[in-house]
C-alpha positions in Angstrom: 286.8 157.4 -0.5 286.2 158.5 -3.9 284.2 161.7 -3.1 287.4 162.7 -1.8 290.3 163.9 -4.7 293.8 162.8 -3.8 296.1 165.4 -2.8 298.0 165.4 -6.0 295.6 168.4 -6.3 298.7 170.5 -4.9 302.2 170.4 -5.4 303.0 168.2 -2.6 302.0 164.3 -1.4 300.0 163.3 1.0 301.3 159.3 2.6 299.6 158.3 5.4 300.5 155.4 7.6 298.0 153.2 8.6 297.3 149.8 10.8 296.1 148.2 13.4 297.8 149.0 17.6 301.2 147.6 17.5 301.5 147.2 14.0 305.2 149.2 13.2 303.5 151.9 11.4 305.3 154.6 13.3 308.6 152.7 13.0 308.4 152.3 9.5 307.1 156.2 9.2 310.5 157.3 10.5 312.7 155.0 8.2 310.7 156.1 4.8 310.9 160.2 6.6 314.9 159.6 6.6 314.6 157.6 3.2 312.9 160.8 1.8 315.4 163.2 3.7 318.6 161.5 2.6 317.4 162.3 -0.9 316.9 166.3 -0.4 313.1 165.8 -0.2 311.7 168.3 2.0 309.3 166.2 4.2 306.9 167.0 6.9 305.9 164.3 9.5 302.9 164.6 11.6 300.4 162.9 13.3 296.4 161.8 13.8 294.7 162.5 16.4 297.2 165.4 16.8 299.5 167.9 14.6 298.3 171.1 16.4 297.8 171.9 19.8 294.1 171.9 19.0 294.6 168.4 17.5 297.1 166.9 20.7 294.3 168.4 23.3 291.7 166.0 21.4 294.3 163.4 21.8 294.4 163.0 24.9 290.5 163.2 25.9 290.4 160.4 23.1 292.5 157.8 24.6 292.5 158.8 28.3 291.2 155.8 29.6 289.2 157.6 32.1 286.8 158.5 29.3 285.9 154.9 29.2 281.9 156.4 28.9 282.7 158.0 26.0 280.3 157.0 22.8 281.3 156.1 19.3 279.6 159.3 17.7 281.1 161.5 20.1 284.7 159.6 19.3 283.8 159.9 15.3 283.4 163.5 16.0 286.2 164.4 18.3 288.2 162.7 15.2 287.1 164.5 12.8 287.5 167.9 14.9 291.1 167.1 15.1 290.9 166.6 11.9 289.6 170.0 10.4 291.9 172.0 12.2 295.0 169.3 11.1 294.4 170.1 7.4 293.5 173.7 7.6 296.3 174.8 9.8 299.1 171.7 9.2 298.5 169.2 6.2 297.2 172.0 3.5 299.9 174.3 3.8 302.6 172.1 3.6 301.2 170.2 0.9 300.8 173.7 -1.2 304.4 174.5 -0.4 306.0 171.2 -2.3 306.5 169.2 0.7 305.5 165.4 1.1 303.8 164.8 4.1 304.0 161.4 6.0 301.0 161.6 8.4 301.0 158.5 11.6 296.8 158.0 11.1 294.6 160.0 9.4 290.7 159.3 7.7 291.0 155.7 7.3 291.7 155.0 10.5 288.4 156.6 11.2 286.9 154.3 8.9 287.9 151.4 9.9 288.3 152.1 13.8 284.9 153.8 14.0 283.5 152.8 10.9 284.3 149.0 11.4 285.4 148.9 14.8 282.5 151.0 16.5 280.3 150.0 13.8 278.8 153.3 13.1 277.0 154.1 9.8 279.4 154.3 6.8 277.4 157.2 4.9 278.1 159.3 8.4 281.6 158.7 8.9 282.0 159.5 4.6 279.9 162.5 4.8 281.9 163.9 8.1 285.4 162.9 6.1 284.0 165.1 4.0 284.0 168.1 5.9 286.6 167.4 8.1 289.0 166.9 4.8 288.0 169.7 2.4 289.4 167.3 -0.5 292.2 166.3 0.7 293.3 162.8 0.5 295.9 161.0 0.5 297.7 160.1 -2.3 299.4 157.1 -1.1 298.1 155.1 2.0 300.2 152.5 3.6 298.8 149.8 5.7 301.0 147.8 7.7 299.5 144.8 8.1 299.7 142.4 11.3 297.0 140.2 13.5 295.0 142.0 15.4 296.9 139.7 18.5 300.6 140.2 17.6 299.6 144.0 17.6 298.5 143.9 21.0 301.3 141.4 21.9 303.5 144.0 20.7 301.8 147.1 22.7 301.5 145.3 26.0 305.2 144.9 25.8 305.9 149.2 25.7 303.2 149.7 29.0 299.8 150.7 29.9 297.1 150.4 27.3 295.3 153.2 26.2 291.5 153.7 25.9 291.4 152.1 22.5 294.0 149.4 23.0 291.8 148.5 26.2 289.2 147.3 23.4 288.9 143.6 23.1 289.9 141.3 20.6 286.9 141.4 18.4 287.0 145.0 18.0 290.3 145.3 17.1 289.9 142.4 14.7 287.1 144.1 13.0 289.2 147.2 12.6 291.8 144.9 10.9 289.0 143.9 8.4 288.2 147.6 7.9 291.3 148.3 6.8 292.0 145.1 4.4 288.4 146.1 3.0 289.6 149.6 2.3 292.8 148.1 0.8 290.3 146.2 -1.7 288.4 148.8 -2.7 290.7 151.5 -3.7 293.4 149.2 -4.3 295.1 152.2 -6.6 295.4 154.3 -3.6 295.7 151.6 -0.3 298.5 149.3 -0.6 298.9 146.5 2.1 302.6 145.7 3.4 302.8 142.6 5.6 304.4 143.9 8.9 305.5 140.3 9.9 308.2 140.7 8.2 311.3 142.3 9.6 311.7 146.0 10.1 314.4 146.1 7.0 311.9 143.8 4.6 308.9 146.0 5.4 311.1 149.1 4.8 312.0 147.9 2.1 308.7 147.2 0.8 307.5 150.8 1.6 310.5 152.4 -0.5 309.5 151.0 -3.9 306.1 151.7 -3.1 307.3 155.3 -2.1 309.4 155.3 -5.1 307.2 154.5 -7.5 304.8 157.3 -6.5 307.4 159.8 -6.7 308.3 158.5 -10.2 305.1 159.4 -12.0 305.3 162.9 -10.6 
């Protein structure tokens, strides 16, 4: 989103983790948060929707699949709610005091879940990132990359579905697109990792990309 400057604006690094359900992205947040910690980097991992107790209450009204009447501008703008109060009270901070911060999920997702996925109108989800963000971006965004159907393979295997993973294939499918579109357009900032690959190979993959951040800093 180039309206948006990248969080190199502070002394600290913004990498978010990105993907479709089931893709590994939280698995492969942990190795790279070790990775980072094994070298003395102070990190600070957190999550979308969530990070706050503000944030982790919107959580769970947004995938309680009892809200199943809930519509996709009242799901862009519990998102971005979380959101606001994420940056202001958890990402901003700790980007202004050095640290890098690996956020599970944060604005793209939006874009390509309710962008892409619910289909809402690009210029509204942009202007609200806008808000919701204050500037900051990410500086690095990492999307593992699988099927939309070995995703939800995967997350039928861990129990229930939530209220998003109880979409069907299509949507999730277009919110696979709206990532890979993202990944094309700011190619710079989104870098696509094939998570078919085994956890070591796409850990792997996500070090150098890591690493080569870090090294033009």
């Amino acid at each position: 989103m180039s309206e948006a400057d990248p969080s190199s604006a502070y002394p600290g690094l913004l990498v978010t983790f990105e993907g479709v359900e089931g893709s590994g992205k939280s698995t492969q947040l942990a190795r790279l948060r070790d990775y980072l910690e094994s070298q003395g980097r102070a990190v600070e991992v957190t999550r979308e929707p969530g990070g706050t107790p503000i944030g982790e209450a919107i959580r769970e009204i947004l995938l309680d699949p009892r809200n199943e009447a809930m519509t996709g501008t009242t799901e862009l703008l519990l998102y971005e709610a979380a959101r606001a109060q994420h940056v202001a009270q958890r990402i901003r901070p700790a980007l202004e005091a050095g640290r890098i911060v690996l956020c599970d999920r944060f604005a793209d997702s939006t874009t390509a879940y309710q962008g892409a996925g619910r289909v809402l109108a690009p210029e509204v989800v942009g202007r609200l990132h806008e808000v919701a963000t204050e500037g900051v971006w990410p500086d690095l965004t990492l999307v593992v990359d699988v099927p939309a159907e070995v995703g939800l393979a995967r997350v039928t295997q861990g129990g229930p579905f939530d209220r998003l993973e109880r979409e069907g294939l299509s949507f999730h499918q277009r919110v696979r697109a709206g990532f890979l579109r993202l990944a094309e357009e700011e190619p710079e900032r989104v870098k696509v990792v094939d998570g078919t690959r085994s956890i070591d190979e796409v850990a792997g993959a996500i070090r150098a990309l890591v690493d080569a951040l870090l090294s033009q800093r």
